[in-house]
Steps between C-alpha positions, in 0.01 A plus 500: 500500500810450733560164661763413710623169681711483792607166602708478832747219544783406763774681343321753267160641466438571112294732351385553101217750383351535200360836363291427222442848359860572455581119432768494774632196643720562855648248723615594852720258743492600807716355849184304763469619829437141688350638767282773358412389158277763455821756471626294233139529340489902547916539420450327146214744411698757566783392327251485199439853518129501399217722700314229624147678478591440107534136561175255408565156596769420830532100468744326815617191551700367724603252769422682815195249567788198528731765701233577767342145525877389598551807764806659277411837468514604895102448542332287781300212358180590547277284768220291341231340676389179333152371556408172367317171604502373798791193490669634223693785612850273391427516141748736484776319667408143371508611123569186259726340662733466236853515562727727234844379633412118480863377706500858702415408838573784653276729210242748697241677341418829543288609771141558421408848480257460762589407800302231710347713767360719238330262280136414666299231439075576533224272439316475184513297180413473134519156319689421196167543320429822612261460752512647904588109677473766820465876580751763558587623844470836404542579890817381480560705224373803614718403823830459333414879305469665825812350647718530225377831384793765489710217607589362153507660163324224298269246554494193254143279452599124372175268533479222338366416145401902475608473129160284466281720740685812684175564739754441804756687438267799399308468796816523664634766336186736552538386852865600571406849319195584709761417835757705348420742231863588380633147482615324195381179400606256239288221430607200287234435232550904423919421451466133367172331444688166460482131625830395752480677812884524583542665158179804517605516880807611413471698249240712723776527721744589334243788332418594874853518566579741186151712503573779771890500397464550108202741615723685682774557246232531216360805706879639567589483159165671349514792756893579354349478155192704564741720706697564131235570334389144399127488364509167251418170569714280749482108374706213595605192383401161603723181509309367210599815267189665486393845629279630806366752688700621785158386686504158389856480637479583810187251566648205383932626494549056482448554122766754491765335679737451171407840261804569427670195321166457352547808318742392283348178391220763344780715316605184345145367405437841312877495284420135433183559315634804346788295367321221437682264711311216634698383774706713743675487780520791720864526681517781744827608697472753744724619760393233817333214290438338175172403331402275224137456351342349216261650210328316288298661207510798673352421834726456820474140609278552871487330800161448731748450828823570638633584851697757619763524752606132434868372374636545150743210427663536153216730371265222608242581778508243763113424549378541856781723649288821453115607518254421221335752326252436288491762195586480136855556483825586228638119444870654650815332598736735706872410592711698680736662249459812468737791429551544885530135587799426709729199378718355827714182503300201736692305731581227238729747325226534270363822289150621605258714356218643776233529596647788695452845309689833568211648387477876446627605859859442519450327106808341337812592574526733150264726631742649732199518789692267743453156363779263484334144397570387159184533286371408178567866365821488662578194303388668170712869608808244489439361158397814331190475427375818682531848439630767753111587597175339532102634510587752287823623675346521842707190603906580465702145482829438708688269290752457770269403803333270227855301455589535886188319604529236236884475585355346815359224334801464273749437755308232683404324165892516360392685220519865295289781570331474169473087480343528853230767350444300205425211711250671709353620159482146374277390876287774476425342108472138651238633801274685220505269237378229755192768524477552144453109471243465803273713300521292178621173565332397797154674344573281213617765240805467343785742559576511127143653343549842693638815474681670810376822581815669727438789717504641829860679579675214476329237273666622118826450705434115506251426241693381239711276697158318657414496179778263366484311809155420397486457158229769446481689128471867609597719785268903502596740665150735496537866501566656865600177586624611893153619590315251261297365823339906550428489103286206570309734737409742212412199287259278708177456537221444766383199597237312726519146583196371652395141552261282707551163667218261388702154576257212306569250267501645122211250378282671803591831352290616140608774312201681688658536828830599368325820305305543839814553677704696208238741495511596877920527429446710172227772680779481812812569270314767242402701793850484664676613165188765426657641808785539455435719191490183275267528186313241372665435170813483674385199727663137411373241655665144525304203700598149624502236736705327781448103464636184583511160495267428850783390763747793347595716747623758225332640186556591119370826427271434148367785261124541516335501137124418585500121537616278845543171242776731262648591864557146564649380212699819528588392827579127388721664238678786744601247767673270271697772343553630871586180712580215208136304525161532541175284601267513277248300733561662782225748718591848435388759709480910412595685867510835420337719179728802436448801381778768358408822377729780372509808431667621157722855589595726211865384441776799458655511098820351522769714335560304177760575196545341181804299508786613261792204475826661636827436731553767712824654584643394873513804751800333641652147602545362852725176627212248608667093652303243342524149464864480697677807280457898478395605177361874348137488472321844340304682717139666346271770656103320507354847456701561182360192316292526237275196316685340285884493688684211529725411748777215526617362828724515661331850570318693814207704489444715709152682608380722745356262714625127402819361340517232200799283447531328190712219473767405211317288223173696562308825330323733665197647235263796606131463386260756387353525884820561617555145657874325441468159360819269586585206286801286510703497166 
C-alpha cells in the first residue's frame, strides 16, 4: 500500500508518502505556484520520484476553496442566480445586523456574493410547521430557467423553512432542470438543512459560488494525474479533518473551504493518543500564516460555524465581516506571522508585524528572488538560527540581503542589525502567543495543562520561547515536523456529519422520536462511507443534539446516549461549565439531532526505535544573538538523531525541512517515535 499526502500552502506545497511494504517514510517541500496550484500539486510528485500507477491512496488538502471564493487566483467569480421567496430576496444583504467594529463608523461589509438583480423573489410558501401556507409559482420558475439558462453558471434554491419540508425547493429544482438540462442547481436543505435563513442562505451561496470553480480544478488536476499514470484513489480533506470523495467535494466545496490547516489539527490528535497526552495544543508556523488549535483527549476541538473572507484582528475573527458557512469545522486561530510576513515601522515610529506576506513569489529577502522587505526568516537569518539551505537544500539563503533588509528597519528604529531582528522575533512571539491563548483561555482551558506540539517550517524555531511565555510544561516537535500538516493526510479518517432540524421543546420530544430520526442519519451515513470503500467494522458512529434554553439564539452541542432527560441534565451541567450558570427551571429546547459517522482508514506504521540514553557529538558550532549578546550555540543534524540523544541549549537543529532552536536553560530529548521533547532546565 502507498499513500501519499500533498498539502499546498501559500509559500510551500508539502508532500510525505508512505510505502508500507518497504516501510519508507519521505517528505517532499515543494515552492506553490499561486496561480496554478495544480503545478505545485504535479511538481511535488515528481520531486518524490515515485511511478504514480504504484501509488494507492492520493489525499489533498488545501486552501484553494478560500483562494477562489475571494477572486485571488486570476478566475472570474462565477455568476449565481438566487431564487428564493418572494419579499425576501435581501436576506443576503440584511444578515444580523450586528456590527463587528462597535465605534467604526465608517466599517463596510463585504458585498454579498449575489448581486441584487440576480437574486429573484417567486411566490410560494411553507410554514414554520411544515405545511404549504400557499403554492409554488412553478411558472415563474420555469420562467427564470429559460431566461437565465446559459446565462449564469449556477443557480441557488433558498425557500423558506425547507429544512422542515423541502417540497419547494425540489419542485423547483426539477423545474429549472427540465428548462435547462445542463444547469447546476444547489438547493439549501441538500447543503444545510438548518433553522436561520441568513445563515443556510449563505452557506448555499457560498457552495454555489465554489461548486463549478473547485469542479474545475478538481477535473484539471485528475486529468495531469491520470495523464502520469495515476490509477488510485483521489480523496480530500474537509475543514472538519475528515476524509471524502473527490465527489462529495465538489457538490458541497463550502465544507472544504479550510482542508488544509485542518490537517494538522489531525496529525496532532493521532501523536497525542500515541503519547498519551491528554491535552495539546497544536502550533503551526508556515511560511504566510500561523495556526493554533486545541486537542483534547485526542479529538480536535470542532466548530458547527465560521465565516470566511471576514477580518482577523489579533488571531480573533471579527464576527460578521465575512460569509457564514455552516459545516463542522477545525476550532483554528490564524495570525499573520508567518515565515514570509513582512515587519515595517507604522507612522508612530512604531515596529509592525503584517499582515502583509512576501509569500513565495519574490519571498523574503534571503531567498535572493527579488524581495527586499524584512521578514520573519529574515529576522531569524540575522540571529543565526538558520542554516545556509532550506526544503532540503532547494532553498539557498543570502545572509547578506537578510541583514540589508533588516538594516532598514534598524536605522529608523536607532538600533543594531541584530537587536532590530531580535525584536521582530520577540512580535512575531507576542502575535502567536495571543493565538495560542484564544484557543485555551477564552475556551476555558488553561494554558498550563498542555503540551505544545511545534511544526510547520517555522514553528520548532519559536516553540520554546511561546512556551515560557506561557507557562506550558512541554514543547514536541513530531517527526517531519515541516510537512506535519500532509502527514495528517496519511493519518485521517473519513467522516460524515449528518443532522436534522426538529426545533421542539425537549419534554415534547421521547426517546422514540430521537431513535426515529438517528436511524434515518445512520442508514444515510453507512451508505455514504459503504461507498466510499468503507467496511462495516470500520464504521464509528457518534450521535447528539443541538439544544437550548428556548429564547437562545445559539446552541450547546450535547452527546447522544439514548435518553433526552440524561441530555438535559447534561446540558444543565455543559452550560455552566461553558458560560458560568445555568437555569435549572428554564424550557429547554433540542433544535437539531446530529449525526457523525466515520470511517476508520488503516493507519501507516510509524518508524519507531528503542531509545538508547546518549549525548551526541556537535557537527559544528555557529554564533546565534540572544537575549541582547552573541553567544556559540551547537548546531545538530535532525536526520542524524537517534532515540535516546540529548541535547542542551543553547543548540540548533537542523532538519531537512524545519529548524529547532533550543534555548539556554532548556534540553532537547528524542523519543522512541522520533519526536523531540523540549523541557526547560
Amino acid at each position: 500500500m502507498r499513500r501519499v499526502g500533498v498539502d499546498v500552502g501559500g509559500t510551500f506545497t508539502d508532500l510525505v508518502a508512505f510505502d508500507e511494504e518497504r516501510g519508507v517514510v519521505v517528505a517532499v517541500k515543494y515552492l506553490s505556484s499561486p496561480r496554478e496550484p495544480w503545478r505545485s500539486v504535479i511538481g511535488a510528485l515528481e520531486e518524490l520520484g515515485w511511478d504514480l500507477g504504484t501509488v494507492d491512496v492520493l489525499v489533498h488538502a488545501t486552501t484553494l476553496g478560500t483562494n477562489l471564493f475571494l477572486g485571488q487566483v486570476g478566475l472570474e467569480r462565477p455568476k449565481v442566480l438566487l431564487v428564493t421567496n418572494k419579499g425576501f430576496r435581501d436576506v443576503l444583504e440584511i444578515g444580523r445586523q450586528n456590527r463587528p467594529e462597535l465605534y467604526n463608523l465608517f466599517f463596510s461589509r463585504l458585498p454579498p456574493l449575489v448581486p441584487r438583480s440576480m437574486r429573484v423573489g417567486v411566490r410560494g410558501r411553507i410554514a414554520a410547521g411544515g405545511e404549504e401556507v400557499e403554492a409554488l409559482d412553478v411558472g415563474r420558475v420555469r420562467e427564470l430557467a429559460r431566461d437565465w439558462c446559459g446565462r449564469v453558471d449556477v443557480f441557488a434554491i433558498v425557500f423558506l423553512h425547507s429544512y422542515v419540508n423541502p417540497v419547494h425547493e425540489l419542485r423547483a429544482k426539477q423545474a429549472i432542470l427540465e428548462e435547462c438540462p445542463e444547469a447546476i442547481v444547489v438547493a439549501s436543505h441538500e447543503v444545510d438543512p438548518q433553522p436561520r435563513e441568513y445563515e443556510r442562505a449563505s452557506t448555499t451561496v457560498v457552495n454555489a459560488v465554489l461548486k463549478p470553480m473547485l469542479s474545475r480544478y478538481l477535473e484539471i488536476l485528475w486529468e495531469e494525474l491520470k495523464s502520469r499514470g495515476f490509477r488510485g484513489s483521489l480523496l480530500v480533506m474537509m475543514s472538519s479533518g475528515g476524509l471524502s470523495s473527490v465527489k462529495r467535494a465538489i457538490d458541497t466545496p463550502a465544507a472544504f473551504v479550510e482542508s488544509g490547516p485542518a490537517a494538522g489539527s489531525v496529525a496532532v490528535a493521532f501523536f497525542s493518543k500515541l503519547l498519551g497526552i491528554e491535552h495539546a495544543l497544536g502550533f503551526d508556523m508556515g511560511g504566510t500564516t500561523a495556526k493554533a488549535s486545541a486537542v483534547i483527549n485526542g479529538e480536535p476541538l470542532v466548530v458547527p460555524e465560521y465565516e470566511v473572507g471576514g477580518r482577523i484582528h489579533m488571531g480573533r475573527l471579527l464576527r460578521g465581516t465575512g460569509y457564514p458557512i455552516r459545516y463542522p469545522h477545525v476550532d483554528l486561530v490564524e495570525v499573520s506571522a508567518g515565515g514570509g510576513t513582512i515587519a515595517w515601522i507604522d507612522a508612530g515610529g512604531a515596529l509592525r508585524l503584517g499582515p502583509k506576506s512576501a509569500g513565495s513569489v519574490p519571498g523574503p529577502a534571503c531567498y535572493g528572488r527579488g524581495g527586499v522587505e524584512p521578514t520573519v526568516t529574515d529576522a531569524h537569518l540575522v540571529l543565526g538560527r538558520l542554516p545556509s539551505r532550506l526544503a532540503g537544500g532547494r532553498v539557498e539563503l543570502y545572509p547578506q540581503l537578510a541583514r540589508d533588509a533588516v538594516g532598514k528597519l534598524a536605522g529608523r528604529l536607532g538600533l543594531g542589525v541584530a537587536e532590530t531582528a531580535e525584536a521582530i522575533i520577540t512580535l512575531a512571539n507576542t502575535l502567536m502567543s495571543r493565538a495560542l491563548r484564544l484557543v485555551t483561555v477564552e475556551r476555558g482551558y488553561d494554558p498550563r495543562d498542555f503540551t505544545l506540539f511545534a511544526y510547520g517550517g517555522a514553528g520548532p524555531l519559536h516553540a520554546a520561547e511561546l512556551a515560557a511565555e506561557l507557562g506550558l510544561r512541554e514543547v514536541i516537535v513530531p517527526p517531519f515536523p515541516g510537512v506535519f500538516s500532509a502527514l495528517g493526510l496519511v493519518l485521517a479518517d473519513f467522516r460524515h456529519d449528518m443532522y436534522k432540524a426538529i426545533v421542539k421543546d425537549a419534554e415534547e420530544v421521547d426517546d422514540t422520536d430521537i431513535e426515529q430520526v438517528l436511524e434515518q442519519l445512520r442508514e444515510k451515513a453507512i451508505a455514504a462511507l459503504r461507498a466510499e470503500g468503507i467496511e462495516d467494522a470500520n464504521i464509528v458512529i457518534a450521535e447528539s443534539l443541538d439544544m437550548r434554553y428556548k429564547g437562545q439564539s445559539s446552541e450547546l452541542n450535547i452527546p447522544y446516549k439514548g435518553s433526552v432527560k440524561k441530555a438535559i441534565e447534561d446540558f444543565h451541567k455543559t452550560h455552566a461549565s461553558r458560560y458560568g450558570f445555568s437555569l435549572p427551571e428554564a424550557r429547554v429546547q433540542v433544535v437539531n439531532v446530529r449525526l457523525t459517522a466515520y470511517g476508520l482508514t488503516l493507519k501507516p506504521k510509524l518508524p519507531r526505535q528503542e531509545p538508547r540514553p546518549h549525548k551526541p557529538l556537535p557537527l559544528r558550532e555557529r554564533r546565534i544573538y540572544t537575549r541582547g549578546n552573541w553567544t556559540t550555540a551547537s548546531v545538530y543534524r535532525m536526520e542524524m538523531l537517534k532515540p535516546g540523544a540529548t541535547i542542551k541549549g543553547p543548540s540548533i537543529i537542523e532538519g531537512e525541512d524545519s529548524t529547532i532552536y533550543v534555548p539556554e536553560n532548556y534540553e532537547a530529548y528524542m523519543d522512541e517515535f522520533f519526536a523531540i521533547h523540549l523541557k526547560s532546565l
